[in-house]
C-alpha positions as CSV (number, residue, x, y, z in Angstrom):
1,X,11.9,-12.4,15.1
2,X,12.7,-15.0,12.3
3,X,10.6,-15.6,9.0
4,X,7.7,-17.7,9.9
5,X,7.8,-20.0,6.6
6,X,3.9,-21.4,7.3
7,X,2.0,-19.5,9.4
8,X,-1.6,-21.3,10.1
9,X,-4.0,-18.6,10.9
10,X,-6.7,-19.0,13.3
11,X,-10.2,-20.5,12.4
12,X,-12.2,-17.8,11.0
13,X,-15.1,-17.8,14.3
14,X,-12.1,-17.1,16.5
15,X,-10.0,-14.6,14.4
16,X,-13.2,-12.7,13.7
17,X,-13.9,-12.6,17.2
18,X,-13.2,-9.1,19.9
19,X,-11.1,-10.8,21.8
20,X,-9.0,-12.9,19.3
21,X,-8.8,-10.0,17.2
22,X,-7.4,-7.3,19.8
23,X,-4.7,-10.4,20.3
24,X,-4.0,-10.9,16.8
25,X,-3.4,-6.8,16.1
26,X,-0.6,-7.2,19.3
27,X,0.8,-10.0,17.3
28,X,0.7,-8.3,13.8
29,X,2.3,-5.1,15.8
30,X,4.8,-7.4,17.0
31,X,6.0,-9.0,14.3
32,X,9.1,-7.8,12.5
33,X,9.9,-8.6,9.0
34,X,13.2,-10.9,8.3
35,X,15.1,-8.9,6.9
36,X,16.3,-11.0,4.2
37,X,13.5,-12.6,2.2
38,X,12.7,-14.0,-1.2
39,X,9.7,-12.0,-3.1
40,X,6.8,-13.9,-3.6
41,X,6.4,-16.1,-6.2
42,X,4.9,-14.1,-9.1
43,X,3.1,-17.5,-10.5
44,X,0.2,-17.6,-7.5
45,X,-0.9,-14.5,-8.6
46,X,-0.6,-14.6,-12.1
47,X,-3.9,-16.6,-12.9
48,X,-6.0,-14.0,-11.4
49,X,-4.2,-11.6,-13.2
50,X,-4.9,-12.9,-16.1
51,X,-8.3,-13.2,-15.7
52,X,-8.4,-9.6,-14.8
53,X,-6.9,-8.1,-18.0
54,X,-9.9,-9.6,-19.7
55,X,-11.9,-6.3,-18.9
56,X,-8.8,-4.7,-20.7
57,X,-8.9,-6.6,-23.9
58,X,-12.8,-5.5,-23.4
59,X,-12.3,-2.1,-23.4
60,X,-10.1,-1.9,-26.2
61,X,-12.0,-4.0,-28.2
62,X,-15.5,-2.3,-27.9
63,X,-13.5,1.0,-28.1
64,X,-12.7,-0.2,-31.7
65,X,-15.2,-2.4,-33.0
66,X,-17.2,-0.2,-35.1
67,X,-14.3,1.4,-36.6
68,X,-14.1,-0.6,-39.5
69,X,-17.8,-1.5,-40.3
70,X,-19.1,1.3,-39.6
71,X,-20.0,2.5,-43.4
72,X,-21.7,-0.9,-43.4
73,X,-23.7,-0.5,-40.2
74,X,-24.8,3.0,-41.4
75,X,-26.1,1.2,-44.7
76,X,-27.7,-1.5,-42.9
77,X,-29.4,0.8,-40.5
78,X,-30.0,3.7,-43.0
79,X,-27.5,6.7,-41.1
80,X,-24.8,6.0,-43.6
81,X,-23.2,9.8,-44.8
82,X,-24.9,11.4,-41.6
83,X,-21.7,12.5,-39.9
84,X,-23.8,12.8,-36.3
85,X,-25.0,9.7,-36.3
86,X,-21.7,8.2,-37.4
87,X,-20.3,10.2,-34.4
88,X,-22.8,9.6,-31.9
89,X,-22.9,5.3,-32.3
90,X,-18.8,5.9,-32.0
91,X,-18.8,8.1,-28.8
92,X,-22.3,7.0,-26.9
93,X,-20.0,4.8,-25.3
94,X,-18.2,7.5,-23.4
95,X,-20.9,9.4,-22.2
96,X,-22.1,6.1,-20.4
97,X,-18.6,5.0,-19.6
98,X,-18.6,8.2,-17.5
99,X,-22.2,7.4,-15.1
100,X,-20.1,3.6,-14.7
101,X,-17.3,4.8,-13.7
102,X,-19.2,7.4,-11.4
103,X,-20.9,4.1,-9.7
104,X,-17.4,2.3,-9.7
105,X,-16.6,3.3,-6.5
106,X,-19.7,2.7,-4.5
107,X,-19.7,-0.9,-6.1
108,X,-16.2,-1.6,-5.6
109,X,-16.5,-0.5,-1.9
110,X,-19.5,-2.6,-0.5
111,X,-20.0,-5.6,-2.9
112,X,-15.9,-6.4,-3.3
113,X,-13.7,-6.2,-6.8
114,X,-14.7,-9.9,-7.7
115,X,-18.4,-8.8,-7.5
116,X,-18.0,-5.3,-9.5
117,X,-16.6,-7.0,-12.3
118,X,-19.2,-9.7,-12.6
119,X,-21.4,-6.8,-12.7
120,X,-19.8,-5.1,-15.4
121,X,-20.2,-7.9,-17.6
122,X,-23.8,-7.3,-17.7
123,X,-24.2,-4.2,-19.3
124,X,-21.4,-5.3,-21.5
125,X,-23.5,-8.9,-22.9
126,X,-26.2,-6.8,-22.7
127,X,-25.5,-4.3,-25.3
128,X,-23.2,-6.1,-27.7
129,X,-26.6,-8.1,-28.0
130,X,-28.5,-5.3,-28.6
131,X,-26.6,-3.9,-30.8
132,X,-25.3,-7.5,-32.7
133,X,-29.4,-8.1,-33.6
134,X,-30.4,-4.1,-33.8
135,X,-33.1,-3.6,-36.4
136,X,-32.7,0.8,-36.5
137,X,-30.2,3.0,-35.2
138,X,-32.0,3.9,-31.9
139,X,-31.3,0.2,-30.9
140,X,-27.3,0.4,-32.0
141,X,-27.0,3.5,-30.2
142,X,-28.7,2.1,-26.7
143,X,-26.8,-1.0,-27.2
144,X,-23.2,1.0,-27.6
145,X,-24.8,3.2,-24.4
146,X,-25.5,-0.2,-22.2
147,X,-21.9,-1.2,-23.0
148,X,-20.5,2.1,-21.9
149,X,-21.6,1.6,-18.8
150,X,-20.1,-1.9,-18.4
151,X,-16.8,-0.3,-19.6
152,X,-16.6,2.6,-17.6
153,X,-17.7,0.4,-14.4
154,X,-14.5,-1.9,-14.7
155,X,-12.0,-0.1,-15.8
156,X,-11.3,1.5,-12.2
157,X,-12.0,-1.4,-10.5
158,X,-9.4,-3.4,-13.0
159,X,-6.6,-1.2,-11.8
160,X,-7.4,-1.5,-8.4
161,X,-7.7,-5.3,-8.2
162,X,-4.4,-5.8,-9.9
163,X,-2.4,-3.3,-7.7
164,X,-4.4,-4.7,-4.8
165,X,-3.1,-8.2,-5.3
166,X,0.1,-8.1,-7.0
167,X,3.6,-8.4,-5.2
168,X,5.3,-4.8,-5.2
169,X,8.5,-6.7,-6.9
170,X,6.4,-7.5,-10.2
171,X,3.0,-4.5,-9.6
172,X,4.4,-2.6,-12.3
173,X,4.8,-5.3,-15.1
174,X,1.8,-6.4,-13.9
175,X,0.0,-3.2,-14.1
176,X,1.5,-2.8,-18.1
177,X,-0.2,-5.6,-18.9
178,X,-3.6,-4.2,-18.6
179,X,-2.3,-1.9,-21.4
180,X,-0.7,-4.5,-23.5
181,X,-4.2,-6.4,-23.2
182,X,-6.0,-2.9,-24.2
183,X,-4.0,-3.1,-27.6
184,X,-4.8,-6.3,-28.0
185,X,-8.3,-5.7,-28.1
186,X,-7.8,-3.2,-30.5
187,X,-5.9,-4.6,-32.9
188,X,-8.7,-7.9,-32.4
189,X,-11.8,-5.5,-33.1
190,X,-10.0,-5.1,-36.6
191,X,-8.8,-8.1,-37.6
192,X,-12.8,-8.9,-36.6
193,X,-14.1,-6.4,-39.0
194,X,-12.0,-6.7,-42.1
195,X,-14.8,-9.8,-43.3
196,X,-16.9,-7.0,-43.1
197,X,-15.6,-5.7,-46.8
198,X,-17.0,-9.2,-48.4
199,X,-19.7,-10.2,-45.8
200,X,-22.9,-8.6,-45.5
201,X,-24.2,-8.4,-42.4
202,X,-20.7,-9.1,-41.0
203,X,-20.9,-6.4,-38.2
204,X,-23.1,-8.3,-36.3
205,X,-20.9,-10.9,-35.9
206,X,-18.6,-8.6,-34.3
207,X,-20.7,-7.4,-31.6
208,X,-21.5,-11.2,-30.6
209,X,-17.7,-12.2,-30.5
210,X,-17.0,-9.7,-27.8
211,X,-19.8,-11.4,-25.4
212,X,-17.2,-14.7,-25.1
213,X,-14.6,-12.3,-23.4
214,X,-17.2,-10.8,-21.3
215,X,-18.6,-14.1,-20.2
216,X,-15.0,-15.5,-19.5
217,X,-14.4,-12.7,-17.5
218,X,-18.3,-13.2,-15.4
219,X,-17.0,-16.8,-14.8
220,X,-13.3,-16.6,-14.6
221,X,-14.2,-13.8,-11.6
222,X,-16.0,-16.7,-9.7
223,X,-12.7,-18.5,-9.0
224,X,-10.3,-15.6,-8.4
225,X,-9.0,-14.3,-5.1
226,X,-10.7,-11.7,-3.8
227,X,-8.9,-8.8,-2.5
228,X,-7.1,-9.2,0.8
229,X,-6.8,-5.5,1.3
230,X,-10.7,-5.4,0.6
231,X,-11.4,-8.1,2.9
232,X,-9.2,-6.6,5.7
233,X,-11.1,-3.3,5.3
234,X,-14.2,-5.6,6.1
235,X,-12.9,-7.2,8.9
236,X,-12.8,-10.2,7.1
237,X,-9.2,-11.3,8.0
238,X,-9.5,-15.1,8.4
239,X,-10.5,-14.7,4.2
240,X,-8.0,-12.0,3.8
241,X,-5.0,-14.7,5.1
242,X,-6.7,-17.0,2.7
243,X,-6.1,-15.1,0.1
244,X,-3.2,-13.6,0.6
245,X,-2.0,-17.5,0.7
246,X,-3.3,-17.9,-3.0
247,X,-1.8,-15.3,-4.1
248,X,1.6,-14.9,-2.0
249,X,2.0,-18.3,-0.5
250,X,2.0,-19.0,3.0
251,X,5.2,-17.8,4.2
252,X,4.1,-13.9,3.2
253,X,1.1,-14.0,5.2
254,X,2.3,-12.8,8.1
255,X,4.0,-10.1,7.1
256,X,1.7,-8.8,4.9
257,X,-1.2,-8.6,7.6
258,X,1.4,-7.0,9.6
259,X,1.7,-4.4,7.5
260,X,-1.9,-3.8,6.8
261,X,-2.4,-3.8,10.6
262,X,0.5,-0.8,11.1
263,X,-1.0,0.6,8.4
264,X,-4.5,0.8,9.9
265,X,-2.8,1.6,13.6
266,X,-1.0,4.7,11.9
267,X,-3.2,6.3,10.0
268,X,-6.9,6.8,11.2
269,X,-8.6,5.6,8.2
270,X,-11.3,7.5,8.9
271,X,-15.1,6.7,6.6
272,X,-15.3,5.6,3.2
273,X,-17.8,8.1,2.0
274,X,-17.1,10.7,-0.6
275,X,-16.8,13.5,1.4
276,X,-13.0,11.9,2.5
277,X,-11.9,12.8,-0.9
278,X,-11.8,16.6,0.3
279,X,-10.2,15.5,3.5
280,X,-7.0,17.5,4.3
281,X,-5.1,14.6,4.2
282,X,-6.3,13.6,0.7
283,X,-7.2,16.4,-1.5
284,X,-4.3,17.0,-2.8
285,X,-3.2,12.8,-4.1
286,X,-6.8,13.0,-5.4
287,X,-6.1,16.0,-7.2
288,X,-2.5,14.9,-8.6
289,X,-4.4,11.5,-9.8
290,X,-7.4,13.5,-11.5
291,X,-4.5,15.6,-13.1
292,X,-2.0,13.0,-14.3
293,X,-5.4,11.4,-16.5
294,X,-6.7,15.3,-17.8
295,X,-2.9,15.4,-18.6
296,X,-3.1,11.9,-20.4
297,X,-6.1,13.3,-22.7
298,X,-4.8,16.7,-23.4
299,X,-1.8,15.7,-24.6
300,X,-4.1,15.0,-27.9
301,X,-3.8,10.9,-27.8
302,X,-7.1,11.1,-29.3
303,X,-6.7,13.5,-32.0
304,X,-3.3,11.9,-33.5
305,X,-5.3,8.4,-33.2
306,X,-8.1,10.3,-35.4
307,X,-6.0,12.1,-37.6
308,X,-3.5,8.8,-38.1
309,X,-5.1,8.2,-41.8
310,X,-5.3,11.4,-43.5
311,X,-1.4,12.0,-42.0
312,X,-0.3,8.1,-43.4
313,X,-2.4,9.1,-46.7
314,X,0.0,12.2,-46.7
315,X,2.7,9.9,-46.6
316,X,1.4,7.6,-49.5
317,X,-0.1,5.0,-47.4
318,X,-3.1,5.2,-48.6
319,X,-5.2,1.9,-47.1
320,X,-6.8,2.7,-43.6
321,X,-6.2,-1.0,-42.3
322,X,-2.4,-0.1,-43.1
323,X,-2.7,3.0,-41.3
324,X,-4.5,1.6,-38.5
325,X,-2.5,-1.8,-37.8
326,X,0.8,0.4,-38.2
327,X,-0.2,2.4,-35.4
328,X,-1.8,-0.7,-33.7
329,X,1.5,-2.4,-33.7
330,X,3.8,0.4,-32.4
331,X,1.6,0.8,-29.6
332,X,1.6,-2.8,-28.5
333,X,5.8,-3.2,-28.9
334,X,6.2,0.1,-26.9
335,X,3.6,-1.6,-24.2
336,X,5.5,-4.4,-23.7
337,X,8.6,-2.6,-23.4
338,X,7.0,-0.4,-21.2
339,X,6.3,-3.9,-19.1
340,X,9.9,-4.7,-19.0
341,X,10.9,-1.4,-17.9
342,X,8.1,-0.6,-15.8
343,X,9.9,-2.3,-12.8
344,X,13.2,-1.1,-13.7
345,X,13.3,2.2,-14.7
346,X,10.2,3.0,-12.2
347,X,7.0,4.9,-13.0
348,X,8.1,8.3,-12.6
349,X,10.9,8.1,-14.5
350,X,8.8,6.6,-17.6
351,X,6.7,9.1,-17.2
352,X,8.6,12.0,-17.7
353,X,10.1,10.5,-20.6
354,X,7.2,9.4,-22.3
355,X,5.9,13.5,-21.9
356,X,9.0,14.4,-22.8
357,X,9.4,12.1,-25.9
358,X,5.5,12.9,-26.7
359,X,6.5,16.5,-26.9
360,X,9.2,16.0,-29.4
361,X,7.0,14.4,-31.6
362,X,4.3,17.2,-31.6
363,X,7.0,19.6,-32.1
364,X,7.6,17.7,-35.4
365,X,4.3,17.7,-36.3
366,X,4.5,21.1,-35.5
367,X,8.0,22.0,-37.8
368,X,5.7,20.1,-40.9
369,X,3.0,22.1,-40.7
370,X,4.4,25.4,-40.7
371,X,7.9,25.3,-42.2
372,X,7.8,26.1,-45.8
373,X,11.5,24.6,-46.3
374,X,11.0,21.6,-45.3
375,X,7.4,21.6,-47.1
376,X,8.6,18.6,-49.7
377,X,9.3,16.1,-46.6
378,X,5.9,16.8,-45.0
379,X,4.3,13.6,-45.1
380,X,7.4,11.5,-44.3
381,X,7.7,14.0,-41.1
382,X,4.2,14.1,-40.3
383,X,4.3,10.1,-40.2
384,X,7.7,9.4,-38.1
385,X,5.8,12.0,-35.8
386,X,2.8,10.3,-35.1
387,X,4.5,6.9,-35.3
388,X,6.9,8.1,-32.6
389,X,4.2,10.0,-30.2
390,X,2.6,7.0,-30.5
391,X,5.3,5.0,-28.9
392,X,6.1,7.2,-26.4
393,X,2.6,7.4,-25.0
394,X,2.7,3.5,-24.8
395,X,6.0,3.7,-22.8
396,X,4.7,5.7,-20.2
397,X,1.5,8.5,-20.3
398,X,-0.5,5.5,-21.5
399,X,0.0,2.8,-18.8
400,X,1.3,4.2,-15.8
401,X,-1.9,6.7,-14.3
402,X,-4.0,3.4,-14.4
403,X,-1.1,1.4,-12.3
404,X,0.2,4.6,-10.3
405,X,-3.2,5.8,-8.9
406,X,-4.4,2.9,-7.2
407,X,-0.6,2.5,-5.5
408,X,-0.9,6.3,-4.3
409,X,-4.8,6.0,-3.1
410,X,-4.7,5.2,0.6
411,X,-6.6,1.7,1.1
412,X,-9.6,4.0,2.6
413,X,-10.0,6.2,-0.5
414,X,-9.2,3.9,-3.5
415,X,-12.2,3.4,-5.3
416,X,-14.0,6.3,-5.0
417,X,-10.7,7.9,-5.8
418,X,-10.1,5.8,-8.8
419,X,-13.7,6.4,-10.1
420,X,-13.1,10.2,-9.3
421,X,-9.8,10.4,-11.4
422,X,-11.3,7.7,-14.4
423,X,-14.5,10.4,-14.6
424,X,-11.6,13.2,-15.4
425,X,-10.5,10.3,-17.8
426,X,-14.1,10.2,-19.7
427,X,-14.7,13.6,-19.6
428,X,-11.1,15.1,-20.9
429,X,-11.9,12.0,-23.9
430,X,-14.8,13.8,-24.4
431,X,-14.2,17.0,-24.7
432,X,-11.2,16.3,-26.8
433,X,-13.1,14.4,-28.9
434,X,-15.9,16.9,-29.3
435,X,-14.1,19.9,-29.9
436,X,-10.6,18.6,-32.2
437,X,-12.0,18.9,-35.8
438,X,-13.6,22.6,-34.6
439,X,-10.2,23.6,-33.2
440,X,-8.6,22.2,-36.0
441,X,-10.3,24.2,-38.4
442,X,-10.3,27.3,-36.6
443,X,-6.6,27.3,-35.2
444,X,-5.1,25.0,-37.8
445,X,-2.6,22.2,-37.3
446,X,0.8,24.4,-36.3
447,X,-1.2,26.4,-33.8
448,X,-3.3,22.9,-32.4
449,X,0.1,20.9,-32.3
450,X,1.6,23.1,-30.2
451,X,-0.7,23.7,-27.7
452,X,0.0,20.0,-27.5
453,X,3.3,20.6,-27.0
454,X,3.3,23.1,-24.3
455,X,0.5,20.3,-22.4
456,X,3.3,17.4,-22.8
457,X,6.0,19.8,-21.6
458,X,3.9,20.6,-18.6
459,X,2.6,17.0,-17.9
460,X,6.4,16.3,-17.5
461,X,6.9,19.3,-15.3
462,X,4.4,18.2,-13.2
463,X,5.2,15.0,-12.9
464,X,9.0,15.6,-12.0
465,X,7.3,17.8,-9.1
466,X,4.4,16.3,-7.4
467,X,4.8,12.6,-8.1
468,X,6.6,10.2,-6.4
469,X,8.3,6.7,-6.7
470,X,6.7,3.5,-5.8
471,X,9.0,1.3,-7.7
472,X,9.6,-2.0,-5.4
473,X,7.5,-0.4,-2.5
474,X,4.1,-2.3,-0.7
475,X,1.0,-0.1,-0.7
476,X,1.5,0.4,3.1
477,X,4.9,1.7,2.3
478,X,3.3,4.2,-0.3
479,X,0.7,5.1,1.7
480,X,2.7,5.9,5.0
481,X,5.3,7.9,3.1
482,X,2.7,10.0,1.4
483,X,0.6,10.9,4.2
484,X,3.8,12.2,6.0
485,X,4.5,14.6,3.4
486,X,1.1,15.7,3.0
């Protein structure tokens, strides 16, 4: 059958009708695909995109915006030199971002993407208003709590909406740009808080300029697509055409209902409750997504992000801003490579280069702790290692689970499987965070590092085994190939 450049679908009364509908699934099983077709143009979708990685710059914003004031808000609000308060106002935030993510799925399932991230906004206005007017450090640590929540709510729901309604010839830059976005933010939160040295009071202002993201994102939400494959799995499909024209154009309508109708014909999709994540047929991509993000967090991110000052001190860099923007900008180039190439190269392949590359750069953390030759050259070392780690996480470990989970969830499982394998996110960034300094004392830096090693060595062993390709493929593609070879 030839392409169908417009296809007009039915009116919504008659295509969300019994009969209509049983008539339409014989016509989407019917349909063959030309063979020979243009992509779909990448501009439609872009604009909701964009919109999207809002929740992105969010996240990495909040994630750093007390980072550099924080001596002044602990001598505003009377914690300063109390190393568990310091602690707790910096990490509240994951605690909290683990219960949103937790409720991520639920949300995402029965109100819609567009919804869930109108609702994340709230907790995120919220706080950074309680904590931009707090009065005592109760109030700071709610507000950083209330935004946690916001936080941990969207970033799930942000990778599924933009794998949801990208084209699979640009998912993967698209994807990248959610970590390009989260760099952003960070590198904003301290440009925001250098005033802080000469202003007093200046850390308020910080908290109130990351409300006009989050009320951007509230609004922008309003006049973005929803998702077609959400709408489908409402039976919705008169509004799931109608968006798939916004975002595809009308000559890929067709097909891609086609394929979401084989898809549903296929496989039995079965409920949407929790209890599908144990399912046979799903336990074990839920497990390999849960994995990929504890891998991500073991592989001590965290630790060389924390330890990034004292190692550029070592070095004779001895501002923090210097440090911090240093590290700031490798991440962002080696994100926006990691856009180009995401595409290209394909996510596997990035992946097990970035472990690999990540492991390298332990092990010369690893060779300047302990080597007494080489003892001279230790700072220098120390700081091409982190430098480099850092890079390589960007390219690969950093951006790819958030865009390679919500490709390799099945359309019946994605959110709750997303906010199962975020929670391992939150609570391996935890932990990490909780126990580094105590490990660090008590195992020192050679023995630490290389445990870090070994971790990045098997991250890539893993990946090379259990994880598959989905470079240039739909998510019906994706999900009928995996559930063959489960």
């Amino acid at each position: 059958m030839g392409d169908i450049p417009y296809y007009k679908p039915l009116p919504s009364k008659d295509r969300n009708s019994d009969i209509d509908r049983d008539n339409a699934v014989a016509d989407y099983l019917a349909y063959e695909s030309p063979t020979a077709t243009n992509p779909p143009q990448w501009q439609l979708s872009l604009p909701h995109v964009a919109i999207a990685t809002l929740a992105s710059v969010l996240f990495g914003y909040h994630m750093g915006v007390v980072n550099v004031p924080l001596q002044y808000i602990g001598k505003d609000l009377l914690f300063a030199g109390n190393a568990i308060v310091q602690g707790l106002v910096v990490s509240v935030t994951l605690a909290s971002a683990f219960l949103g993510c937790a409720l991520s799925g639920t949300i995402a399932d029965t109100l819609g993407r567009r919804r869930a991230f109108q609702i994340s906004c709230v907790p995120m206005i919220l706080g950074a208003i309680i904590s931009a007017t707090s009065t005592h450090v109760g109030a700071m640590v709610l507000g950083r709590f209330i935004v946690g929540l916001g936080l941990g709510l969207s970033s799930p729901v942000t990778s599924m909406y933009v794998s949801e309604i990208s084209p699979a010839s640009v998912r993967g830059t698209y994807g990248s740009l959610l970590q390009i976005a989260s760099c952003v933010g960070i590198l904003a939160a301290l440009v925001a808080g250098l005033p802080a040295h000469s202003v007093p009071g200046w850390w308020r202002a910080c908290f109130w300029i990351s409300t006009v993201p989050a009320c951007l994102l509230a609004l922008g939400m309003e006049f973005c697509a929803e998702s077609p494959r959400w709408l489908f799995k409402q039976s919705e499909w008169y509004e799931a055409e109608q968006e798939l024209e916004r975002l595809w154009g009308p000559s890929h309508v067709k097909g891609a209902m086609a394929d979401l109708v084989r898809a549903e014909q296929s496989h039995d999709s079965g409920g949407t409750s929790w209890h599908a994540l144990i399912d046979p047929r799903y336990i074990k991509v839920v497990t390999i997504g849960a994995a990929l993000f504890a891998f991500q967090q073991f592989a001590g991110i965290n630790a060389v992000f924390y330890f990034s000052s004292t190692v550029f001190q070592a070095a004779g860099v001895t501002s923090d801003v210097a440090a911090s923007v240093s590290v700031g900008a490798v991440n962002l180039l080696a994100s926006c490579l990691a856009a180009y190439l995401m595409d290209r190269l394909g996510r596997r392949t990035l992946m097990m280069l970035s472990f690999m590359g990540m492991a390298f750069a332990m092990a010369m953390q690893v060779l300047a702790a302990v080597v007494p030759a080489i003892s001279s050259q230790r700072g220098s070392i120390a700081l091409l290692g982190t430098l480099v780690y850092v890079f390589m996480f960007a390219l690969g470990a950093g951006p790819v689970p958030g865009l390679l989970l919500p490709e390799i969830f099945p359309d019946c499982i994605r959110a709750k499987g997303m906010a199962v394998a975020m929670c391992v996110h939150w609570m391996a960034n935890f932990v990490v965070g909780l126990m580094f300094l105590q490990l660090l004392k008590t195992l020192g830096t050679g023995l630490l590092y290389t445990f870090f090693t070994l971790v990045c060595l098997a991250a890539a062993l893993f990946v090379k085994q259990n994880v598959v390709e989905t470079k240039g493929r739909s998510l019906e593609e994706i999900e009928s190939l995996l559930l063959t070879n489960l």
